[in-house]
C-alpha positions in Angstrom: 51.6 14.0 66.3 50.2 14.8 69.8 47.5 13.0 71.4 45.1 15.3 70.6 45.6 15.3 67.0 45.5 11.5 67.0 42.6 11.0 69.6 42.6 9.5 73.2 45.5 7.2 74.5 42.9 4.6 75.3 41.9 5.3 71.7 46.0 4.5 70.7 46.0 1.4 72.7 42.6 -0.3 71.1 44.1 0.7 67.7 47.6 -0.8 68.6 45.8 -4.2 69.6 44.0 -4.1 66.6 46.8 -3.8 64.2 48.7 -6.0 65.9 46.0 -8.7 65.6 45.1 -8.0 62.1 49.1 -8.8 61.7 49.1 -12.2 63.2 45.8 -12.8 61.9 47.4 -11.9 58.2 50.4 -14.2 59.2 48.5 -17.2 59.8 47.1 -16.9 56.6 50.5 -16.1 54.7 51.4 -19.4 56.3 48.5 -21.3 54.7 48.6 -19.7 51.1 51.6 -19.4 51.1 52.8 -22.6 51.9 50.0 -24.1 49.3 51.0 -21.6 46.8 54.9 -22.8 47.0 53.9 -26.4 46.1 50.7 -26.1 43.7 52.4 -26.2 40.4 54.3 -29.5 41.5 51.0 -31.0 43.2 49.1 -29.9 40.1 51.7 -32.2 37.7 51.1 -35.1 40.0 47.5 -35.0 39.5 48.4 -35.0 35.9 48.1 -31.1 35.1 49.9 -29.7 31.9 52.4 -26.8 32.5 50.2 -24.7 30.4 47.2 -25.9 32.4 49.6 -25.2 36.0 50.2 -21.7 34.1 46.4 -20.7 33.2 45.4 -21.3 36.8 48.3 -19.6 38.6 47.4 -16.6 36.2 43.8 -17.0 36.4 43.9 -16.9 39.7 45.9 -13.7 40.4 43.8 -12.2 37.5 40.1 -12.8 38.9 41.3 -12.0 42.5 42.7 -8.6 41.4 39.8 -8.1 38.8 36.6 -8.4 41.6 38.2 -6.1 44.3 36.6 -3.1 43.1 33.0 -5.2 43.0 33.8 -6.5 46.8 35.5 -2.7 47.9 32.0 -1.3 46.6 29.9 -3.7 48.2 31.6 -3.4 51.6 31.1 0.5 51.9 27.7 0.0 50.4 26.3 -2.5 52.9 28.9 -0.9 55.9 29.0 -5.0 56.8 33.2 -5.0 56.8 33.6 -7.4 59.0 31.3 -10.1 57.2 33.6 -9.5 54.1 36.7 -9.7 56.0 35.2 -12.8 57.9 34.0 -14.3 53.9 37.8 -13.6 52.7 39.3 -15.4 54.7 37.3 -18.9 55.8 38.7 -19.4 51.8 41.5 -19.5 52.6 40.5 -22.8 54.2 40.4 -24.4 50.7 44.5 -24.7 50.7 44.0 -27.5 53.4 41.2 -29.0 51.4 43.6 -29.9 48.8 44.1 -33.0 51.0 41.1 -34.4 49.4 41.9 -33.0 46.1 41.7 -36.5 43.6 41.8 -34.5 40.7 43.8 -31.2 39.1 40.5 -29.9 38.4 39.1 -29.9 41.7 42.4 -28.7 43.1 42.3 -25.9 40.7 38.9 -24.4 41.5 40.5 -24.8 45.5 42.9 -22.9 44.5 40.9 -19.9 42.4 38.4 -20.3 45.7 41.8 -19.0 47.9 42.1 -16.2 45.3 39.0 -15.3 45.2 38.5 -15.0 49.3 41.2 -12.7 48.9 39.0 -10.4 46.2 36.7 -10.6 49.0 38.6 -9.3 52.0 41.1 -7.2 51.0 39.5 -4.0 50.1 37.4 -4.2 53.2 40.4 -5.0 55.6 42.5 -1.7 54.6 39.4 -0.2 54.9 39.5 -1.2 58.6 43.2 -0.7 59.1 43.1 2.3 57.3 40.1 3.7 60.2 42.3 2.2 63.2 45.9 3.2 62.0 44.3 6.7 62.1 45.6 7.4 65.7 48.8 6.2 65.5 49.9 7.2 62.1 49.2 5.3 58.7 52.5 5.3 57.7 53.5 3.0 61.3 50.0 1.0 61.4 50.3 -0.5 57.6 54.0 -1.2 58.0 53.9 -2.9 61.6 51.6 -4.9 59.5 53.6 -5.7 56.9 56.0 -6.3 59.1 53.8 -9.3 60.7 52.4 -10.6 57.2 56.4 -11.1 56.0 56.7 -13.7 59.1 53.9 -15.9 57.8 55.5 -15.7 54.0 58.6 -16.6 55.4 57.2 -19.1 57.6 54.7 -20.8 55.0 57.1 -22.1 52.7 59.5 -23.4 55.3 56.9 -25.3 57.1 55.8 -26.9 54.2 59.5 -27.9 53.2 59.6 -29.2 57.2 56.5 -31.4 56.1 57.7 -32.7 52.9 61.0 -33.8 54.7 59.0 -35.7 57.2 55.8 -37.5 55.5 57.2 -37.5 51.7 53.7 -36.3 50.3 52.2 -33.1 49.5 48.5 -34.0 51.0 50.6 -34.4 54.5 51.5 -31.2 54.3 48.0 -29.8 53.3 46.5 -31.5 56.0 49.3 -29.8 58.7 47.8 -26.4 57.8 44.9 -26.7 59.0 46.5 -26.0 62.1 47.5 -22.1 61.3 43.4 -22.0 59.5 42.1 -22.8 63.1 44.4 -20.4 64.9 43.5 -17.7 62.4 40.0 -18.0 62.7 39.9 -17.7 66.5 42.5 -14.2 65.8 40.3 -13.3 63.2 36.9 -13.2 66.1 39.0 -11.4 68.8 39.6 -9.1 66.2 36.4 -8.1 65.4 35.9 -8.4 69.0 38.3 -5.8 69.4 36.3 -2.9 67.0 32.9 -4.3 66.0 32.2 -0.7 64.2 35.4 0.4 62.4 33.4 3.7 61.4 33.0 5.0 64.9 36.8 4.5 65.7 38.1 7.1 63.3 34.5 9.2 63.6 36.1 9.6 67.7 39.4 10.6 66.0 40.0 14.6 65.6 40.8 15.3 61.7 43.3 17.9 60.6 41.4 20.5 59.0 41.6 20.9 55.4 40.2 23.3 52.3 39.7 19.9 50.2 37.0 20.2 47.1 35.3 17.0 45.8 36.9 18.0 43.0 40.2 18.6 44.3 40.4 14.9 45.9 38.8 13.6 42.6 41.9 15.0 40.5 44.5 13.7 43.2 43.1 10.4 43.1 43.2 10.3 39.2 47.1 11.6 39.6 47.7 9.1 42.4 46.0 6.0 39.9 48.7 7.0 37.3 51.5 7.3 39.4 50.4 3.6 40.6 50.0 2.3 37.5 53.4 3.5 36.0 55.3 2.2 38.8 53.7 -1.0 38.9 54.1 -1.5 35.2 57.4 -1.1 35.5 58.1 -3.2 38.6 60.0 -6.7 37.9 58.1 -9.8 39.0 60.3 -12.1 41.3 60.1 -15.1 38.9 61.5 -13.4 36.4 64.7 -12.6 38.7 64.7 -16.4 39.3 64.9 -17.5 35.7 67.4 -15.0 35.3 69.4 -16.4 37.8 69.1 -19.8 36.8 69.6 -19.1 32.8 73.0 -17.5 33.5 73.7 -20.0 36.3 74.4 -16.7 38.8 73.4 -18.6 42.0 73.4 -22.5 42.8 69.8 -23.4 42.8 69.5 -24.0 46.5 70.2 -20.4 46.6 67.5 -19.3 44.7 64.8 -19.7 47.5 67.2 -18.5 49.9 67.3 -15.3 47.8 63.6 -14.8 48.1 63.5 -15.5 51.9 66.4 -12.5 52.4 63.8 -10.4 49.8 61.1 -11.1 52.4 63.0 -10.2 55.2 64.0 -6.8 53.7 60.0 -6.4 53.0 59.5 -6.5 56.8 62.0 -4.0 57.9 61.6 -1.7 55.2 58.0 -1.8 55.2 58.4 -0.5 59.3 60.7 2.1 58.4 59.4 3.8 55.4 55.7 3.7 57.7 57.3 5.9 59.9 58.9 8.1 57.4 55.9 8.3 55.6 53.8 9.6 58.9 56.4 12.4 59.6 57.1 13.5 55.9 53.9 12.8 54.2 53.4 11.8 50.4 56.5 13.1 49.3 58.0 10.3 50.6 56.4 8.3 48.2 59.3 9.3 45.3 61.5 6.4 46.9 59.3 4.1 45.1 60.1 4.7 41.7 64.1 6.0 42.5 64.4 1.9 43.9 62.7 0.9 41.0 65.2 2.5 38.9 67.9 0.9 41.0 66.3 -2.4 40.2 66.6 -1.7 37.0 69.9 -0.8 36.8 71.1 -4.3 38.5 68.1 -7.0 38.1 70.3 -8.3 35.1 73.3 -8.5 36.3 75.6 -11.6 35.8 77.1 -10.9 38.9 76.7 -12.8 42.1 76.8 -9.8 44.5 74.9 -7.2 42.5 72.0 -10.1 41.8 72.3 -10.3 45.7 71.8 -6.2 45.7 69.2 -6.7 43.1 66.8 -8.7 45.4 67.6 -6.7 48.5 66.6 -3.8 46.4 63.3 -5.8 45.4 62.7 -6.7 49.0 62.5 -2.7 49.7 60.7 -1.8 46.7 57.5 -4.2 48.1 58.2 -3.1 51.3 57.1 0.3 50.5 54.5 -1.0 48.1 52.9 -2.6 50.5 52.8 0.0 53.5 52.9 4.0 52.1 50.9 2.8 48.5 48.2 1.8 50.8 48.4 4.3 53.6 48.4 7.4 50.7 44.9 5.4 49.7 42.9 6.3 52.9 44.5 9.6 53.4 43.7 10.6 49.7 40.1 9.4 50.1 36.6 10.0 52.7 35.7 7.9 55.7 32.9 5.8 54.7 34.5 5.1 50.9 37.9 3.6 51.8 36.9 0.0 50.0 35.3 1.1 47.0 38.9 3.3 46.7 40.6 0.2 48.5 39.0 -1.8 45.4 39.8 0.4 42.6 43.3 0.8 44.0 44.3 -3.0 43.9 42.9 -3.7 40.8 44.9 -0.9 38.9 48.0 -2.5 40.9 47.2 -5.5 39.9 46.2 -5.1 36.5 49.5 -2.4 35.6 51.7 -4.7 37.2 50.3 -8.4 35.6 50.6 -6.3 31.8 54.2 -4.5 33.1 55.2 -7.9 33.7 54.0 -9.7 30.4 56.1 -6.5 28.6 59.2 -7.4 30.3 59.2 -10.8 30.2 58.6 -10.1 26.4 61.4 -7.2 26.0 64.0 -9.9 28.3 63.3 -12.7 26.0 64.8 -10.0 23.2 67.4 -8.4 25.2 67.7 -8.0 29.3 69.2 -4.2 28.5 65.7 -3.7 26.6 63.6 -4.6 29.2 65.8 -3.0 32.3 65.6 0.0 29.6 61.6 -0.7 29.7 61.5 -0.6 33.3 63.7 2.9 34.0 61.4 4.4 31.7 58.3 3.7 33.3 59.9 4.5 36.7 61.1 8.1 35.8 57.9 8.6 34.4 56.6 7.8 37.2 58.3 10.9 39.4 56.7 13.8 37.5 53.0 12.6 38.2 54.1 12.1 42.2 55.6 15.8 41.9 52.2 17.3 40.4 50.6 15.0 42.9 52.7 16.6 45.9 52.1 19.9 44.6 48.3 20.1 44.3 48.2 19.2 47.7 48.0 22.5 48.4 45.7 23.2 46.0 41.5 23.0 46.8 
């Protein structure tokens, strides 16, 4: 795109800032939650949780922060306050370093629901922001150059609570040493609302494309868009699975296994980058790689083989690359300034929900037969490619 299509370069240069902080800022916090999040079950059982009881919360927690975002995405456009959601979201997160004072799996369990909760709370409004300030330098770029940042911190969580445990010998050590990347994200976090107090008047300075869209015309490609989402999501393998898999056939040493989802990661960062830009030259179509990798997931997921269970979570790496950058992206171009959360909202929860009751099907369909649920999954994937062609096609329809 030109600079006139895309707004001034001053314009560019605010938004670039802005992404890029949102990036570190969304780091930071990958290196908090997700450092907890890789040690909860285990600190659970020391404070004398059950595995069922380590299980309810873990789900529990994914379910309610999923399950609110549509209240909290509504809210936020409602109210135009963005930033005090975004702020709410995530000073929660601060309840991972808590769990230094945790004496009791109860009180660590509503910590950790708290973290899943601030997540509800932010997420809806923050693509709502990114989705205003990406606007002049292409969706596609602005979500994945975020991505990209956000895989550091997931990467870098993990290991620097792995670092901590090697040092001190306890979990609560650990908790207490990320407090350090809380602090540093909530000083990010006010430099970036610093950067664009009023996320509405950045795009509002932004000349639109034209376009014939009807109300009814974007209210039937949402509803196509919602389907294709949920099909793919439904049939989209969770990790853990891949894990157990792994570990029931005795594919990889069990050392490897985390090494396996650190190389995932890494792919999530570099494909998230590439399929941005892709998605800002080529548009929605571009989208159909989503399902044809989740095919190819399919196909090798189940594998006894060392190298093609290698391939399998390279391929996984990619597949949430994309998820994470275009899925999003198509959100804000598919929907009006001024209701990006409420459709930021309804959009997670649908992921969310298709892919928590996907994964319980497959988990079900393995336990019978791995070729039934890699059967399962292709289905639900080639589905999936019709709806995105009627979607592409009524594109150019009012």
């Amino acid at each position: 795109m030109t600079p006139d299509e895309t707004g001034r370069p001053e314009q560019r240069v605010q938004a670039y800032r802005l992404v890029l902080i949102f990036g570190i800022i969304a780091a930071l916090g990958d290196v908090v939650y997700e450092g907890g999040r890789s040690v909860a079950g285990p600190f659970l059982l020391v404070l004398g949780a059950s595995a069922f009881t380590v299980s309810f919360i873990a789900g529990f927690g994914e379910f309610v922060g999923y399950a609110i975002r549509i209240a909290t995405g509504y809210l936020a456009d409602k109210t135009r306050q963005y930033w005090i959601f975004v702020f709410a979201g995530y000073l929660l997160i601060g309840a991972i370093p808590l769990l230094v004072l945790a004496g009791s799996w109860e009180i660590a369990a509503c910590l950790l629901i708290a973290e899943r909760i601030g997540k509800a709370v932010r997420s809806p409004a923050k693509d709502a922001i990114l989705s205003h300030a990406t606007t002049s330098i292409g969706r596609g770029w602005g979500f994945g150059l975020h991505e990209a940042l956000d895989q550091i911190g997931a990467v870098a969580g993990p290991l620097l609570f792995v670092a901590a445990l090697a040092a001190g010998g306890e979990y609560r050590g650990g908790f207490a040493l990320l407090a350090i990347p809380f602090i540093l994200l909530v000083i990010a976090l006010a430099a970036a609302w610093k950067s664009m107090p009023d996320p509405l008047a950045f795009e509002a300075g932004v000349r639109a494309p034209r376009t014939q869209d009807t109300k009814a015309g974007k209210n039937r490609r949402l509803r196509l868009y919602a389907v294709f989402t949920a099909l793919t999501m439904a049939g989209f393998v969770v990790f853990p699975l891949l894990a157990f898999h792994y570990k029931a056939l005795g594919i990889i040493p069990d050392a490897e296994i985390p090494l396996f989802y650190a190389i995932a990661m890494g792919v999530d960062a570099v494909a998230a980058l590439a399929i941005g830009k892709a998605y800002d030259r080529y548009g929605i179509s571009v989208l159909t790689l989503v399902p044809v990798t989740g095919i190819l997931i399919a196909l090798v997921a189940f594998s006894p083989s060392y190298p093609v269970a290698l391939a399998g979570a390279v391929l996984w790496g990619i597949s949430m690359g994309m998820q994470e950058t275009v899925l999003r992206a198509a959100v804000a171009d598919l929907t009006a300034m001024g209701e990006r959360g409420f459709a930021y909202g309804i959009f997670n929860t649908i992921y969310g929900g298709a892919w928590f009751a996907g994964s319980m099907a497959i988990g079900a369909l393995y336990m019978v037969n791995p070729f039934y649920a890699a059967g399962f999954m292709v289905l639900l994937q080639a589905a999936a490619l019709p709806v995105l062609l009627w979607l592409v096609m009524d594109r150019h329809t009012p």
